[in-house]
N, C-alpha and C positions, 0 to 999 in steps of 0.2 A: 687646621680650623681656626677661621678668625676667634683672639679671644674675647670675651665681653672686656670692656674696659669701665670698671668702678671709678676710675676717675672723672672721666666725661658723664656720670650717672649723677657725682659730687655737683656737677653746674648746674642745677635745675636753681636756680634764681628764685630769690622770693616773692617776687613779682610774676614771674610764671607760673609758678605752682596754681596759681588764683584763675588764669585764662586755660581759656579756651579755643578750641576753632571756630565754635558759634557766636563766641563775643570777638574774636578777631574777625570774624565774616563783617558785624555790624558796625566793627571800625572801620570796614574800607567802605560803607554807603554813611557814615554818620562819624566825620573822623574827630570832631569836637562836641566837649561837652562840659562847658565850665567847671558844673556842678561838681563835676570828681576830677578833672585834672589836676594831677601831681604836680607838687613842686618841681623846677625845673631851674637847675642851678650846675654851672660848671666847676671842674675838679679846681681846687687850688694850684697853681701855677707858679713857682716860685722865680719869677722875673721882674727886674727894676724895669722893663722898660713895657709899658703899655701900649704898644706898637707890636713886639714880639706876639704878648699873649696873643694879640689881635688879627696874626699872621700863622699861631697854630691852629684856632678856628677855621681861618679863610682856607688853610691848609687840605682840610680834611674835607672841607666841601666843593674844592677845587678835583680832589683826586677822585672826589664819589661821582665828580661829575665828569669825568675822564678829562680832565685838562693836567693830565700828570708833570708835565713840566712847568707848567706855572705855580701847580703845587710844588716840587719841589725848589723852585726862585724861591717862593713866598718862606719856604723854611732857611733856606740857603741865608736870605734878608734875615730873618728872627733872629738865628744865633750869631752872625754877624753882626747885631745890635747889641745881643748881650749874650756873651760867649758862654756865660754861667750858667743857661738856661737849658735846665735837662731833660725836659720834657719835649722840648727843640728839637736837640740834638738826636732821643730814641726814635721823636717821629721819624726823623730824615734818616736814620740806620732803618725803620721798618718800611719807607717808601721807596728808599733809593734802588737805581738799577743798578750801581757800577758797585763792584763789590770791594773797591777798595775806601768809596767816599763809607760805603754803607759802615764795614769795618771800621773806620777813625771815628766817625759819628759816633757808636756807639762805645767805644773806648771813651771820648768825651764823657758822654750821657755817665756810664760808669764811677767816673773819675768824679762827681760832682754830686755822687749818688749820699753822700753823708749830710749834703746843706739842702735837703730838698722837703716837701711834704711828704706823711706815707703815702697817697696816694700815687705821688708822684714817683716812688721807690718800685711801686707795685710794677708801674707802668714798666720803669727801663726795667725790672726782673723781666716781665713777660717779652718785651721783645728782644730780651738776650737770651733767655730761656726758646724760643721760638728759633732766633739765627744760632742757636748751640743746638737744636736739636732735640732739645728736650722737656716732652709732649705731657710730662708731668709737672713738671716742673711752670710748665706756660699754663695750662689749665689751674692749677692751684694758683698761681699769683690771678689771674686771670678773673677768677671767683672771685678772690677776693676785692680787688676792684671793682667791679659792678656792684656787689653790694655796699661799698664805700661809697660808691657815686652816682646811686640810684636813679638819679634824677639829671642825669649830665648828657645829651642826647649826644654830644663825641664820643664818649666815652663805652655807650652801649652801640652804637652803630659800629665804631673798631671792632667790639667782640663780635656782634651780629654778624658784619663781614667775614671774619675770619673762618666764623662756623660755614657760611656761603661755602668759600675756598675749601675746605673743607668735608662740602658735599654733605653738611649736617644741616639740612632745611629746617627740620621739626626743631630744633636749637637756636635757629635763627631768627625766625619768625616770630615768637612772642619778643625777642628782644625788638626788631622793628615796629613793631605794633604799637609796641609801649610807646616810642621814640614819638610814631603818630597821633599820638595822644598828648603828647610835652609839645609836640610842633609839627602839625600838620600839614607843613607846605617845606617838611625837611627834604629838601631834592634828592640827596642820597640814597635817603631812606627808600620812598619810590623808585628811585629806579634798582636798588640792589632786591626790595621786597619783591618787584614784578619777575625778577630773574629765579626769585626761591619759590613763590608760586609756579611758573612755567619750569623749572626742574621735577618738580613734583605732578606735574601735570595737569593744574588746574588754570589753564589757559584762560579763564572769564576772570578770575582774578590778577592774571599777569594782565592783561588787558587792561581792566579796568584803572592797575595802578599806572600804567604806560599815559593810557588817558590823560592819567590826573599828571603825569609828571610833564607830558608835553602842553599841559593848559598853564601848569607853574614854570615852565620856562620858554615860553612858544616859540621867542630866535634865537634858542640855542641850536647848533644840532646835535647834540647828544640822547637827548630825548628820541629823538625820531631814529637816532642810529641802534639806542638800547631796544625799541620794540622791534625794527626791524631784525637786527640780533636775532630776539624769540620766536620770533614767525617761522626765520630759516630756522631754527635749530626742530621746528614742528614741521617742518618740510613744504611750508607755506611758500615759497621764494619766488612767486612776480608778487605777493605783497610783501615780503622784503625788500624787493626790490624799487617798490613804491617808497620805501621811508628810505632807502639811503640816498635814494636819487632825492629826495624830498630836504634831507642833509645836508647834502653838496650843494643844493639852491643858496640854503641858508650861511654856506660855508665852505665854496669850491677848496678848499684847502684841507677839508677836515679829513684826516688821514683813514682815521678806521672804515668809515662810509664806502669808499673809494677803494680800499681792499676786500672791504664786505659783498662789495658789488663784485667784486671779481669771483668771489667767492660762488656768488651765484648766476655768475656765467658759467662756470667750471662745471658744477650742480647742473645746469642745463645742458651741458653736452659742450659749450664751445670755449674748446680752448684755445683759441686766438684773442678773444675780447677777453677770456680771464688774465691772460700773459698783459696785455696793455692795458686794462685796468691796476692791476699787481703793478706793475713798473710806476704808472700814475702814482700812486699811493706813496712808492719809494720814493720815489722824486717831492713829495710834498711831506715828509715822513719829518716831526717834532723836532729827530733828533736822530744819530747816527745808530745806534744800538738798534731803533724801530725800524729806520731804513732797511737793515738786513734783514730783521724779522719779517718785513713785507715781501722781501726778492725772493725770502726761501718760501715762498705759497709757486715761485714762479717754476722753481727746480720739484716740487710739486705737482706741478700740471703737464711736465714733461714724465713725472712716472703716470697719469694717470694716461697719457699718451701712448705709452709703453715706451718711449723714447729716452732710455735707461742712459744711454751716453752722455745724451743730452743733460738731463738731472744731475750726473756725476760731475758733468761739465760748472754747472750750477753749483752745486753742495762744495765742490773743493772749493771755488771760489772762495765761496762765501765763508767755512770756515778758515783760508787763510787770511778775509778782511779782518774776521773777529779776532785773532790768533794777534795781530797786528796793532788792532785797536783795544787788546787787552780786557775781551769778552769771555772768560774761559768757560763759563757754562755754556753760551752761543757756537762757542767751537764745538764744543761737545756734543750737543746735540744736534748738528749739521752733520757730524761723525755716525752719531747715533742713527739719524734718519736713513741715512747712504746701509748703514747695515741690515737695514732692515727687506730691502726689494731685492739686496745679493742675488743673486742665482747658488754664488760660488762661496762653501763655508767660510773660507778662508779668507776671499776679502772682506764679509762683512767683519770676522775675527779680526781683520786690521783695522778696521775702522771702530772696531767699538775698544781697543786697545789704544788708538788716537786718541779717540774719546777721553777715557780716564787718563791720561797723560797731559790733556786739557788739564783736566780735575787739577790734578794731583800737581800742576806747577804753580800755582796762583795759594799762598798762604792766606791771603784775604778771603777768599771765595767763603760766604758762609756756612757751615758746617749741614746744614739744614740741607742747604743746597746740593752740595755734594755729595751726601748719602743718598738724596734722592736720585740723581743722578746716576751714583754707582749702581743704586738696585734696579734702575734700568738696563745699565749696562750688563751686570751678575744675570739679569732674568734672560738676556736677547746672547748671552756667552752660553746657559744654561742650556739654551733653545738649540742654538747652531750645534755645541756639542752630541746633543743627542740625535740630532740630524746628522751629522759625522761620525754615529757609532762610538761615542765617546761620552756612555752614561757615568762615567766617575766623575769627571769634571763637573757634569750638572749638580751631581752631589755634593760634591765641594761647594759649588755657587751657592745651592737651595741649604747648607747648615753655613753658611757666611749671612746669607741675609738672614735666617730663621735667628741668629743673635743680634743680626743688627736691629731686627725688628722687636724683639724680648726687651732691649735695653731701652726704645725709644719709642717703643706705641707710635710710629709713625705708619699712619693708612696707607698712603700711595708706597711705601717701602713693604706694609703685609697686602695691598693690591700685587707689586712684583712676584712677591714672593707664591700666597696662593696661586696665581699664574701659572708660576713651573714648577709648582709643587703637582698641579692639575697635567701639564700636560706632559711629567715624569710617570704621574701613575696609568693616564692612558696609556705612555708607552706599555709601560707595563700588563696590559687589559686587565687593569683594576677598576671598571668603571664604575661601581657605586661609590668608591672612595676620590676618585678623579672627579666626579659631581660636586661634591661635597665642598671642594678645595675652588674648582672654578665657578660656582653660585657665589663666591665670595669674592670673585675677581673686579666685583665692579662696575661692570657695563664696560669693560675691556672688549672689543669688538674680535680680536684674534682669541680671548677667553670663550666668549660666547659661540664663536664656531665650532669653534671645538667642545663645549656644552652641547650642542645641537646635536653633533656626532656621537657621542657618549651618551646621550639618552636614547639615541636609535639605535648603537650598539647595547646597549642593557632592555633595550625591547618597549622603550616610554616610546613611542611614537609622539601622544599627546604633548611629552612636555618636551620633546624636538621639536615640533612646530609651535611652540610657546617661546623658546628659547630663541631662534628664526623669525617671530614678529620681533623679540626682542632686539635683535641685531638690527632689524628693518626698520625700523625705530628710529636710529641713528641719522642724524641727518646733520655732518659734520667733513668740514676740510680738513681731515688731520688724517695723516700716513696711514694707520689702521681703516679709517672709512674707505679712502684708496684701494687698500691692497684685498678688505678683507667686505665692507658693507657695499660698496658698490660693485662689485662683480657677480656678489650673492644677490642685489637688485636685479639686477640685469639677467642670471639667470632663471630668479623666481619669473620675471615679466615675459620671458624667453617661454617659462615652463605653461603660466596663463594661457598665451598668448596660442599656444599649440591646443592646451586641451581647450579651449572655445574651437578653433578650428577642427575640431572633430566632428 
């Protein structure tokens, strides 16, 4: 059983405590108002060179607006200005992709941690605490920052975001709210706020801040790629496909658009235009790391083909460019993905033993990183075991994560774990207890089938077919929608489609 965690109860911010969702409602039609707007003042910065400070701002509203590589130039430029500068240096350890700039970054930030402001102390604790893994530790420093710097719109937008990441909406949301009230035309703000309304399902106000975010920046395309984003993930996709083609107008080079559009070509049934869309995308892709991230949509749309060869053909590739280009999570999860459409227990067993062998050679790899990782791997080793008649092993895995996750409150690591803790005790036919474990999986799409299955074996008819909208719900390109949301589509629409024909 997931447990309550008093520490994330500790963040209720004092500025939140005060709102609401009906005064956040009348922020997004009424977003200023002199008369009470808060001060609005950034954290002290402890840097000789007013060019830096000037470039960790530019920083953060570069990467809110997905221009991730120019944010990370514009930090790359700051502490290259003044190497002393530690607020720099932690930004660029919590933005970076490579895990070895990420790791020196913050060894810097670190080392510089004694000439700094506290609030500045607060910051590198949280994002060392955060790449160490340790979810107490980030949330305590975390607090205390925001209420240090109340009035700092960076400052609450980082935490805001993270809660996003995080999948804590109700967390997120008064902190953006505020942020619209210090600065109403903060881009970030809108487009991350329009993503934590449409997780939560109130699509008129994802909308509405889309609206406002593409009238405050009309020729970018990000704007237009962030609503389309929401559309698809609501199963909207020819007006998805309205904003990303509307993107590429604005920006035939802009990467995500271009693979989004593939995205719902695939969605529609064709996967020829989603393969050369995907390839498109590679080819105009930032930077090398996003290159392969974009090709493996392509060894993707070969499983969703059934064309397993082909995908394998794809996946080794790609994890030996990353293997090469010294990506160890990318490897991994290219290992990861190949395990999962297996047939045969055994090779996915080698591929998710690849996987951690990624992990586990790379000293840099954030630690964060790599548990998360593992209890991937622990949950899909759990899984295959007990398909192989080899319930010990799972047992092994499900008390290896159940202490990984005791030590570190990490979500997506007690995601794995109720996972196959759920589908250990169906084996079992424990099904009230196997409920209990997979309602807590997450919106895991392999969870949720097996919820479905487990409420019709314990006799809920009702909350199988609740569980089944639930899945149906899903409207996503990622391996589980594949293997697990789209074939249940297909034959729910199969099962329609017969009984009208009666």
């Amino acid at each position: 059983m997931k447990r309550g965690n008093t520490i994330l109860l500790a963040v209720v911010f004092a500025f939140c405590a005060a709102s609401s969702f009906a005064r956040q409602n009348m922020a997004l039609s009424s977003p200023t108002n002199p008369a009470c707007k808060p001060n609005s003042e950034q954290m002290r910065l402890t840097t000789k060179s007013e060019h830096a400070r000037e470039l960790f701002a530019q920083a953060i509203v570069l990467n809110g607006n997905y221009r991730l590589d120019e944010c990370l130039k514009s930090l790359r430029t700051a502490v290259g200005e003044d190497a002393t500068f530690a607020a720099g240096w932690s930004l660029l350890a919590y933005f970076a992709t490579d895990a070895h700039e990420a790791a020196d970054a913050l060894a810097h930030a670190q080392s510089l941690a004694g000439k700094i402001s506290p609030s500045e102390m607060l910051f590198v604790r949280w994002v060392a605490a955060l790449n160490h893994n340790d979810r107490i530790a980030a949330i305590s420093s975390l607090n205390d920052l925001t209420k240090q710097e109340s009035g700092d719109k960076y400052v609450l937008y980082l935490a805001g975001r993270w809660f996003v990441d995080q999948r804590d909406q109700q967390k997120a949301i008064p902190l953006f709210e505020k942020i619209l009230v210090l600065d109403p035309q903060f881009t970030p703000v809108l487009n991350r706020l329009g993503y934590a309304y449409a997780a939560m399902g109130d699509m008129a106000h994802a909308e509405t801040l889309m609206q406002r975010y593409l009238a405050a920046m009309p020729a970018d395309p990000n704007p237009e790629d962030s609503y389309g984003d929401i559309l698809f993930k609501a199963g909207r996709y020819q007006e998805a496909r309205s904003h990303f083609e509307a993107a590429l107008k604005k920006d035939p080079g802009f990467g995500p658009s271009q693979h989004e559009l593939g995205d719902v070509f695939a969605m529609l049934g064709n996967q020829d235009a989603a393969r050369e869309a995907y390839h498109k995308s590679a080819l105009v892709a930032a930077n090398p790391r996003r290159s392969l991230e974009y090709r493996s949509s392509i060894a993707l749309s070969y499983v969703r083909d059934n064309l397993y060869g082909f995908a394998d053909r794809e996946y080794s590739a790609l994890a030996a460019e990353a293997k090469a280009q010294k990506y160890p999570d990318l490897e991994a999860s290219f290992h990861e993905a190949m395990a999962l459409y297996q047939s045969d227990d055994l090779t996915a067993m080698k591929h998710l033993n690849a996987a951690e062998a990624a992990l586990r050679g790379d000293e840099d790899l954030a630690t964060v990183t790599r548990d998360e990782h593992m209890a991937m791997i622990r949950r899909w080793r759990g899984m295959r075991s007990l398909h192989a008649g080899n319930p010990a092993m799972t047992d092994v895995c499900i008390r290896v994560m159940e202490q990984k996750y005791e030590s570190t409150e990490n979500e997506f690591i007690g995601d794995q774990l109720h996972a196959l803790r759920g589908a250990r005790l169906w084996q079992q036919k424990q099904f009230a207890e196997a409920i209990a474990e997979l309602e807590q999986a997450n919106d895991d799409a392999f969870s949720l089938e097996l919820l479905a299955r487990a409420k019709r074996a314990s006799g809920d008819a009702t909350g199988a077919d609740a569980a089944l909208r639930q899945l149906l719900a899903i409207h996503a390109s990622t391996m589980g929608a594949v293997l697990v949301v789209e074939p249940t589509r297909q034959k729910s629409a199969g099962a329609s489609s017969a009984s009208a024909a009666r």
